[in-house]
N, C-alpha and C positions, 0 to 999 in steps of 0.2 A: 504494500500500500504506500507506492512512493508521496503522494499524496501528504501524507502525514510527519513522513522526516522531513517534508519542505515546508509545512507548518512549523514543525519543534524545531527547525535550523531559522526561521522565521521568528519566533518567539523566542530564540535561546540571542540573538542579536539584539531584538529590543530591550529585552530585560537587562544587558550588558549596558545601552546605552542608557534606557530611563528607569535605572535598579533603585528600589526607596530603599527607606530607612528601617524595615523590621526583621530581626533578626534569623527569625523563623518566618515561611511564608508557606502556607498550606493551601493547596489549590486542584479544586475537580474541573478537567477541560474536556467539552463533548465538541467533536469532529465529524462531521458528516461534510458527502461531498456526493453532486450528483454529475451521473457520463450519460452526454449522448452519444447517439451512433453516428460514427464517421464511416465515409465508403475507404473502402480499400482500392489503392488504382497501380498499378504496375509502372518502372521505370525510373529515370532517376529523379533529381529534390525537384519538389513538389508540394501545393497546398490540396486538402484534401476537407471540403466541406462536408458540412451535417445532412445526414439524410436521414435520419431516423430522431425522433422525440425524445429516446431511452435504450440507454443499452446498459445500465446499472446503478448499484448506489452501494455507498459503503459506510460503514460508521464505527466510532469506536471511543472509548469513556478511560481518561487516563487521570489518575491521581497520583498528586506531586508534593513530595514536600523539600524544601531548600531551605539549609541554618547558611546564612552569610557571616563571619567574623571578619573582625582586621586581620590586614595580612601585609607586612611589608611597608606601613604604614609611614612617610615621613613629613615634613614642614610643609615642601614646594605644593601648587596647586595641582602639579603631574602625579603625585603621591598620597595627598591627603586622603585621598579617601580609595584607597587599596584595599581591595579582600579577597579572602576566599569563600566557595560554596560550596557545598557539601548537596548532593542531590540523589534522592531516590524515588523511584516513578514504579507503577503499577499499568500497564494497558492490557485492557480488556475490549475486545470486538467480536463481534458474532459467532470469527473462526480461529479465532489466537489468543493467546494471555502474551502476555510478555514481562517481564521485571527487567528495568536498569538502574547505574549509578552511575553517577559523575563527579568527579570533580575539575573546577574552574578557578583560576585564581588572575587579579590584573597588578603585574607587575610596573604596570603604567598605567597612567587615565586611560589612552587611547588602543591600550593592547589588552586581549584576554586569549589566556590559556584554556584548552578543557582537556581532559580526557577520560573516558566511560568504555561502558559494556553494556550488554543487554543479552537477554536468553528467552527465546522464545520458539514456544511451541501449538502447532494447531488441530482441528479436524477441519471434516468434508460435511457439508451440508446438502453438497449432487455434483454433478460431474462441472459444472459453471462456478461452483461456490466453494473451492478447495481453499484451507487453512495450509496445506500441509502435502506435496505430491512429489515425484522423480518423474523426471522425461523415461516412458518406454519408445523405443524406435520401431520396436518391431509393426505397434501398430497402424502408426503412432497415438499415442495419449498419453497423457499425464497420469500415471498413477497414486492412487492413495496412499499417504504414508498414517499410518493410526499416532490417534494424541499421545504424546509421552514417548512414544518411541522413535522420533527422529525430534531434533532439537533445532533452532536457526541460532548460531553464536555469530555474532557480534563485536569488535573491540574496536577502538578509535582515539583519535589523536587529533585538535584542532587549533590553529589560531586564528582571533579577528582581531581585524583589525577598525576603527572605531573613529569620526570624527563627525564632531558638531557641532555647526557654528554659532549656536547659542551659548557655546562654552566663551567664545573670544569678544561676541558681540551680544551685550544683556539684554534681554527683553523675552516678554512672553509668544510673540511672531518670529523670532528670528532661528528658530529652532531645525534648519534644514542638514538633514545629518546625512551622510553613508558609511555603508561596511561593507568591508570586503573578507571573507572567511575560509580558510583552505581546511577540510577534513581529511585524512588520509586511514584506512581500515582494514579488516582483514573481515571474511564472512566466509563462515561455514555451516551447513547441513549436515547434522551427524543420522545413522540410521537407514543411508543410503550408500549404494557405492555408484551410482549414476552422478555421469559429470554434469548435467541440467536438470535444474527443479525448480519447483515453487515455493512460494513465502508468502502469504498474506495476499492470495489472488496476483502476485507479479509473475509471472512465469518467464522462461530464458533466462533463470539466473545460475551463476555457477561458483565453486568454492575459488577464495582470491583474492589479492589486494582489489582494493578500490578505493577510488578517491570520488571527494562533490569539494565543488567550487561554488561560491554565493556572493554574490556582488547587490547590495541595493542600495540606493537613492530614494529618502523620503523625506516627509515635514510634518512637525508635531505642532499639533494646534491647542490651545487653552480651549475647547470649545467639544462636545459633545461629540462631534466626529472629530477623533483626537489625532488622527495618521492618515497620512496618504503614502503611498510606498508603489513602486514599481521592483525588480530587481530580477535575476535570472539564473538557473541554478543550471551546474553540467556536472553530469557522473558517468561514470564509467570504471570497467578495469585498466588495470597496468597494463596488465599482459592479455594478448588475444590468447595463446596457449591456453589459458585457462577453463577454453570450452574445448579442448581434445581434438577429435577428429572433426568439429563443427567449427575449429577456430577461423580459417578462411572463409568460408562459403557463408557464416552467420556473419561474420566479422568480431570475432569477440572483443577486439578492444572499443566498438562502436560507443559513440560520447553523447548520452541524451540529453536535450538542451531544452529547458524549462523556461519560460518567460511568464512573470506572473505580476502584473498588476493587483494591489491588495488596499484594500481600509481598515482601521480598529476604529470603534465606537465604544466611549466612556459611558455607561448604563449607570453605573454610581463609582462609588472605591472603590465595591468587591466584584463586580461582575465590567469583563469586557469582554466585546464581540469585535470578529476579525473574520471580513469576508475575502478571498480570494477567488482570480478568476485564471488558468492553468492553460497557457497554450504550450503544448510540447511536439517534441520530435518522435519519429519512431521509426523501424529501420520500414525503405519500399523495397519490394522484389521483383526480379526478374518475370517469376514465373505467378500466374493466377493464382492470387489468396484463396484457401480454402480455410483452416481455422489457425489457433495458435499453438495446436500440436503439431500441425506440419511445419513450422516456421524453422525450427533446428534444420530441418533438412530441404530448404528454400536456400536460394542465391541473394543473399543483399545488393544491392544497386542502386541506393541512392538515399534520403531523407525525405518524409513524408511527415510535414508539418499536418497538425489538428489542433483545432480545439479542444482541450482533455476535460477540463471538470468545470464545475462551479463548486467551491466549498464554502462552508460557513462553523465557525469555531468561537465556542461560549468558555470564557474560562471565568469559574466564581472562585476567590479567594474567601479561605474562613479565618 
């Protein structure tokens, strides 16, 4: 559910920039996002409009809690107000649990550290609604992996970088910031020995470094719609290797490229709402789309831009 770590990469930058004053912060955030149907067209890059109303929805309820301390604390305006966080998360969705931790610390105003883990595991709801699957070839299909017996791990490493110019010029309007953020990670599927599987409805994923990039540009307002934000995310693996015999012909090192115009809305203190709107990339092929179990063994050939979601994202602090 890429969806969701470009929310929590989304909200893990804001928080960085407009982080308050309470030490503990405990917070329930519900995610839901809806897909329509795009055509699929052969060839190389490409836009590829909506022809269908609905082609799914997805959701999921994570609970968060972060102690922030000082950390590194010194006189200058660059140091004052230095910490670390300490973070532990719960998500829960229709076909996964998931638990992580993190920790983050800014050795500068403008710089933050993080680095975490997460483990998570799912089931199958029908052959469309898998938590949890391995690429078979022979059929091809995705098979069921049962809950608890294959695991998705996780580990990761990040820096942002952080600047806004309401830091240098005071006032409640001059608040236009950006951040720039490199992750770098390792992910694995235990339970299977297939090089392709699934995680949370993504399919064509495989064990392997991987990196995401996040760039955005936005402005923070005194005013009830508090954020405006544009910004763009791109992931991908290091290595094509990584998908075996499908690493040419899938392209495994292929770099998905996200562009998301987004708003948060101040509802009070504790409750804010964050809507995004998700155009992404996804690989075109040579040969006639049939579904996304024949894709491993399709020809890559270019980039097929869509329109991917609409999401909307409630996070209440208690």
């Amino acid at each position: 559910m890429k969806k969701y770590a470009l929310f929590a990469a989304v909200l893990f930058c804001c928080s960085a920039v407009f982080a308050d004053d309470d030490p503990l912060e405990l917070s329930l955030t519900t995610a839901v996002a809806y897909y329509p149907e795009s055509e699929r067209k052969t060839g190389d890059t490409h836009f590829s409009g909506i022809c269908g109303a609905f082609e799914g929805a997805q959701a999921a309820v994570t609970f968060d809690a972060t102690y922030t301390v000082p950390f590194l604390q010194g006189s200058g305006d660059l140091t004052a107000d230095n910490s670390a966080k300490f973070s532990c998360a719960f998500e829960l969705s229709p076909i996964s649990v998931m638990p992580s931790l993190s920790i983050s610390f800014t050795p500068i105003a403008f710089l933050e550290f993080a680095v975490g883990g997460r483990a998570g595991t799912g089931w199958n709801l029908s052959e469309d609604l898998q938590g949890i699957s391995e690429f078979n070839a022979d059929k091809p299909e995705y098979k069921d992996i049962n809950a608890f017996s294959g695991w998705y791990l996780n580990g990761w490493a990040s820096a942002c970088l952080m600047f806004d110019i309401g830091e240098v010029i005071e006032g409640d309007w001059t608040h236009v910031f950006a951040t720039a953020t490199y992750k770098a990670g390792y992910q694995k599927l235990t339970g299977t020995n297939e090089t392709i599987w699934n995680w949370q409805a993504e399919y064509g994923m495989a064990d392997g470094w991987i990196y995401e990039q996040e760039y955005m540009l936005g402005y923070q307002m005194p005013t009830k719609l508090s954020m405006i934000a544009v910004g763009t995310t791109l992931t991908g693996h290091y290595k094509s290797s990584d998908f075996g015999d499908y690493s040419s012909s899938y392209d495994g090192d292929y770099m998905t490229v996200d562009i998301w115009p987004m708003a948060a809305l101040t509802l009070t203190e504790k409750d804010d709402i964050y809507l995004m709107v998700d155009f992404t990339s996804r690989r075109s092929f040579k040969e006639k789309y049939d579904d996304i179990a024949h894709e491993p063994l399709m020809t890559k050939s270019g980039r097929e831009w869509i329109f991917y979601y609409l999401g909307l994202q409630w996070k209440h602090k208690f």
